[in-house]
N, C-alpha and C positions, 0 to 999 in steps of 0.2 A: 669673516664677512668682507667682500670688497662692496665700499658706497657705489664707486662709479658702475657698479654693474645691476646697479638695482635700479625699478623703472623711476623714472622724472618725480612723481609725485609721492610716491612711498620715501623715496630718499629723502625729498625736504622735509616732509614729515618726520622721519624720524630723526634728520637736525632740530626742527623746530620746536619737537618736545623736549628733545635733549636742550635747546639753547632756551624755550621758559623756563622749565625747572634752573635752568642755570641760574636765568635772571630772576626768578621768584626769592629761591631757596640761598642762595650765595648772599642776597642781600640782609638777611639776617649776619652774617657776620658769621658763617660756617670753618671749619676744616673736620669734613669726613672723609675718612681715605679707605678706600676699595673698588676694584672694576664693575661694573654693570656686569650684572648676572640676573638668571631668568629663570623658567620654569619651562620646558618643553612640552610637557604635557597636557594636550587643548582640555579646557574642561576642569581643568585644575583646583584647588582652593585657591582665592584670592592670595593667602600669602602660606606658603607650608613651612613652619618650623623657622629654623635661622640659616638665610639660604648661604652655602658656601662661594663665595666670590669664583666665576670662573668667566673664560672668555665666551663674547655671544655667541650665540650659534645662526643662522639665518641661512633655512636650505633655501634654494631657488625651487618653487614650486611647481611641481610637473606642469608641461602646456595641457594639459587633458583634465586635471584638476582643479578644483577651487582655489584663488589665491588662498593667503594667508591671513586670517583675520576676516575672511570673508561670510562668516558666521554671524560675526557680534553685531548684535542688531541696538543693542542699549537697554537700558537705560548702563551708563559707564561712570564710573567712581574713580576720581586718581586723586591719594594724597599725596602731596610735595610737601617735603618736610628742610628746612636747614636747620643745621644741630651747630650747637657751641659746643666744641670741646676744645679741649686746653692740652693741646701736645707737650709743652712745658711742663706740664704738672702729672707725673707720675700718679696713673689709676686713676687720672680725671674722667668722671660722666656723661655721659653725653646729656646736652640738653637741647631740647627744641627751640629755637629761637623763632623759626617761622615756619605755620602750620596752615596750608590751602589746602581747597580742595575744587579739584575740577570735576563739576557734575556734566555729564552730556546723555540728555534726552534720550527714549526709545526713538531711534530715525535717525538719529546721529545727524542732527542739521543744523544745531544751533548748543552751545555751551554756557559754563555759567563760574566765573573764577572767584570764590571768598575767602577770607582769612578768617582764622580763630584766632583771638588774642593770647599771646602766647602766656599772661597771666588769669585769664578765662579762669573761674573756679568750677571743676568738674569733679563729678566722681569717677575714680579711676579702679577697674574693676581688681580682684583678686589676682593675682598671676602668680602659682606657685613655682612657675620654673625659675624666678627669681628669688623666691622666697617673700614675695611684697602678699602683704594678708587686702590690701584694699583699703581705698579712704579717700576724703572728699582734700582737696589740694589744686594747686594750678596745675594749668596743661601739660604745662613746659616740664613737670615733675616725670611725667608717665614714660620720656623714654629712659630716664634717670632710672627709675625704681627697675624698669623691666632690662636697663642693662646690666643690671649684678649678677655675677656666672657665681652661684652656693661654691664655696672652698676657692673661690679664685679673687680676693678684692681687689686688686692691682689690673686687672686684665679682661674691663667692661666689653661687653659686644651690643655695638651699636643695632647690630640687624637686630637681634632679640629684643632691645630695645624699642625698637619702631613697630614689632610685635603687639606691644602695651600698648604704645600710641595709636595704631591703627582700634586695636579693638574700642579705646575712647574718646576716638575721635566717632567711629559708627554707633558707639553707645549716644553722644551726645544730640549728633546730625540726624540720627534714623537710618543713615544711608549704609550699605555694603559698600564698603573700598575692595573694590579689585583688582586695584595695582596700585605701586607708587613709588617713588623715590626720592633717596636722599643724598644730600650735595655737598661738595666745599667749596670754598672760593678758590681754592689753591690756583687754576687755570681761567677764573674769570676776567681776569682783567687781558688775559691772551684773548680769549675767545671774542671780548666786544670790541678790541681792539683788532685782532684779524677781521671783524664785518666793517672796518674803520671810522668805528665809533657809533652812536647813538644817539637820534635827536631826539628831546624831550622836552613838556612844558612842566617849567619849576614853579608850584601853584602857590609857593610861601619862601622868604626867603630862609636859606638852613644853614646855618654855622657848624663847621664841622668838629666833632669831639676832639677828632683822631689824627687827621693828616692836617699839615703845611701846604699853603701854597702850592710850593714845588711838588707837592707829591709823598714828598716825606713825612713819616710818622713826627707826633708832636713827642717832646716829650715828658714821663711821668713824672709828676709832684706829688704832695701831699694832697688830697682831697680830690685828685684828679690828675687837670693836664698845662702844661705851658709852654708860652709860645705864640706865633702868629697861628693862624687860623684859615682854612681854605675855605670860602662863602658860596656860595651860591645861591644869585640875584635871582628874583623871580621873572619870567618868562620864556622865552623859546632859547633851549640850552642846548650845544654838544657837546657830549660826554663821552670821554676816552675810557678804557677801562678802569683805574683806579679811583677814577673821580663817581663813575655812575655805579661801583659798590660800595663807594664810602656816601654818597650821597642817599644810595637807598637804606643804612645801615643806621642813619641817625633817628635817634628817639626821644633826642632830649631836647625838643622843640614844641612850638605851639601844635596842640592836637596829641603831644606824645606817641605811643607806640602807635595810635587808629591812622595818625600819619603816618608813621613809617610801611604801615600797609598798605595804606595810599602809595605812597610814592614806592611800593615795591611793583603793585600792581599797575600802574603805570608803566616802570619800564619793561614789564609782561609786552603788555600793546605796542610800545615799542620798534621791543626785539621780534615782535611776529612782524609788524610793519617793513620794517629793514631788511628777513630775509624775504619775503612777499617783494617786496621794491624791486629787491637788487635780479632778482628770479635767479637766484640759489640755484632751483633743482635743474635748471638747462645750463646749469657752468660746474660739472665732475671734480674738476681740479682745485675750486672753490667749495665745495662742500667739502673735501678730505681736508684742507687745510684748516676752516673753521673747526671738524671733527677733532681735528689733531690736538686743537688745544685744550679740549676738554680731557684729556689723560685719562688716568685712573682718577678721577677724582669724582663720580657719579656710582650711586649702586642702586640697580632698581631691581624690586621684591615687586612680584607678580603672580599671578595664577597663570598669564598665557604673556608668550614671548613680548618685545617692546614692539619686533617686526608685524607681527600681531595685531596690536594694537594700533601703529600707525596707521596700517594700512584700513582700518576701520572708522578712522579718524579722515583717511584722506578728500572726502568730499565736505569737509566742515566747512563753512563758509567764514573768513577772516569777520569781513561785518555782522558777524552771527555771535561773537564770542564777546561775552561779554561782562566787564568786570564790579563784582557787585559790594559794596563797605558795610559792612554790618553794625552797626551802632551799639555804643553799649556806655559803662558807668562804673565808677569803683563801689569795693563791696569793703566792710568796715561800719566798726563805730567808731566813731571819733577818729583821733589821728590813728588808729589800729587798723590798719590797711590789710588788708587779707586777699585780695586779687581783683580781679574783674568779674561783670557779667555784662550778658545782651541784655539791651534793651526789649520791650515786647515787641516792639516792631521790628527786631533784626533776629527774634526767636519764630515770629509769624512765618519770614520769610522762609525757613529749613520746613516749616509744616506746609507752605504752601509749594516747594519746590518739589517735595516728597510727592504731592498729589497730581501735578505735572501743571502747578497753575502759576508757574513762576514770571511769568510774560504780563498777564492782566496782575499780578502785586505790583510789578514796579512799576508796571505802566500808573497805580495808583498812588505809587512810592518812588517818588522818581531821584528824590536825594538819595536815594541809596544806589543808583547806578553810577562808576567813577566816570567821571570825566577827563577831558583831554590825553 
């Protein structure tokens, strides 16, 4: 696929979806490693099997024919997932750290961006090609359980994994996912750093786990971390790449993980701001470069190409996208913590989304649209 040869508006688009997933899914604290791969076949199942990484494909589509993606009329389903895994640790699991989902309306005119908590107690359906029988557990379990290959424990697959999560994430939501992707950071801080950098409003102050100051990792002690501490004061911030993944990565702050969602979904808005600003899709040289930094470090499982999809996306309106925080509450007795759930007001909102009345909910629930 050369970018510079595809039209203005399809190109940004499929930087823009490549650079949200980036910034959604990275900020959970990822390293998933494989190339974006896809499904050629229009019409496809959402996701088939565990797709084997290869390079995109993107024909230029005859003048006499329909573009590409020219079909999808909606209603459209993407889950973005970022997963923890531990490169360091021989046979490690993957696990979902941060689980959205982008709903877009039949019309394709206007979107809708939420998180699951990534401790959510769900029920996670049977999957025998992993050998998991089924059972009620956090979210963050389901790509866990569905990446064990039977005879192989050393040598989890992620795609198969995201198998499991897709089917409980649609179990939960009501919705059909048909398509999605999952991400690592490995090239994040290249990528926000090639758009040179990222203005955002910091709506709390955040003290960070992980990094120093300078930029450098803190380091480990007992019970955690030590060391000075990289802060970030509340209000209008600009964030280079290491600081706005270690920024969106923190959980252990006032509001816990619902913030960290917050502040993921925030720099969603962002990063579509900044390549909308700079207008990406009329400077060629500029979109391969940002492209570049994203590597191999994206794999996206779909029923129809990304090319596809962008181009179905491409009349979405930026002020039309819009990002929603679902409330919720821990589940436990006493100090016996067992995960999260929504509140009713943030389970109303998936019954009212599904019915296409997601516009008069919030307009009646307005704390639930994020701000800044």
């Amino acid at each position: 696929m050369v970018l510079g040869s595809m039209a203005p508006r399809r190109r940004w688009l499929l930087l823009g979806l490549a650079a949200l997933a980036v910034v959604a899914l990275i900020a959970a604290g990822t390293v998933v490693i494989t190339r974006l791969t896809g499904n050629d076949k229009p019409g496809g199942p959402p996701v088939a099997g565990s797709p084997t990484p290869s390079p995109v494909g993107t024909p230029t589509p005859s003048p006499s024919g329909p573009p590409p993606g020219a079909d999808i009329t909606g209603p459209l389903n993407l889950l973005l997932v970022g997963v923890d895994t531990r490169v360091s640790v021989p046979g490690w699991e993957p696990h979902s750290d941060a689980v959205l989902v982008l709903h877009v309306p039949k019309g394709l005119d206007r979107a809708y961006l939420f998180s699951l908590p990534r401790d959510l107690v769900v029920d996670i359906p049977a999957f025998p090609k992993a050998g998991y029988k089924g059972g009620k557990t956090k979210l963050t379990h389901a790509m866990s359980f569905g990446s064990r290959v039977p005879g192989k424990p050393k040598q989890p697959s992620t795609p198969q994994g995201y198998e499991l999560l897709r089917s409980t994430v649609s179990g939960y939501t009501g919705l059909r996912i048909d398509a999605g992707a999952v991400l690592t950071f490995n090239g994040f801080d290249r990528l926000v750093n090639a758009l040179g950098g990222v203005d955002i409003y910091v709506d709390q102050r955040v003290e960070s786990l992980h990094r120093r100051p300078d930029g450098k990792y803190r380091e480990s002690a007992p019970g955690g971390y030590k060391g000075p501490q990289q802060v970030y004061e509340k209000g209008e911030q600009h964030l280079n790449g290491w600081q706005a993944l270690d920024y969106s990565r923190q959980r252990y702050i006032t509001g816990g993980d619902y913030a960290r969602q917050r502040h993921q979904q925030q720099l969603i808005r962002a990063m579509t701001r900044k390549i909308l600003d700079e207008g990406l899709a009329r400077q060629p040289e500029r979109v391969d470069q940002v492209v570049s930094a994203l590597g191999d470090t994206l794999v996206y499982v779909g029923g129809r190409r990304i090319v596809d999809i962008a181009y179905a996306l491409s009349g979405l309106p930026e002020n039309r996208f819009t990002l929603v925080g679902l409330p919720g509450s821990g589940v436990g007795k006493g100090s016996a913590y067992r995960g999260e759930q929504l509140t009713s007001e943030g389970r109303k909102f998936l019954t009212e989304l599904r019915a296409g009345r997601a516009d008069a909910y919030l307009a009646a629930h307005p704390a639930l649209v994020v701000k800044n």
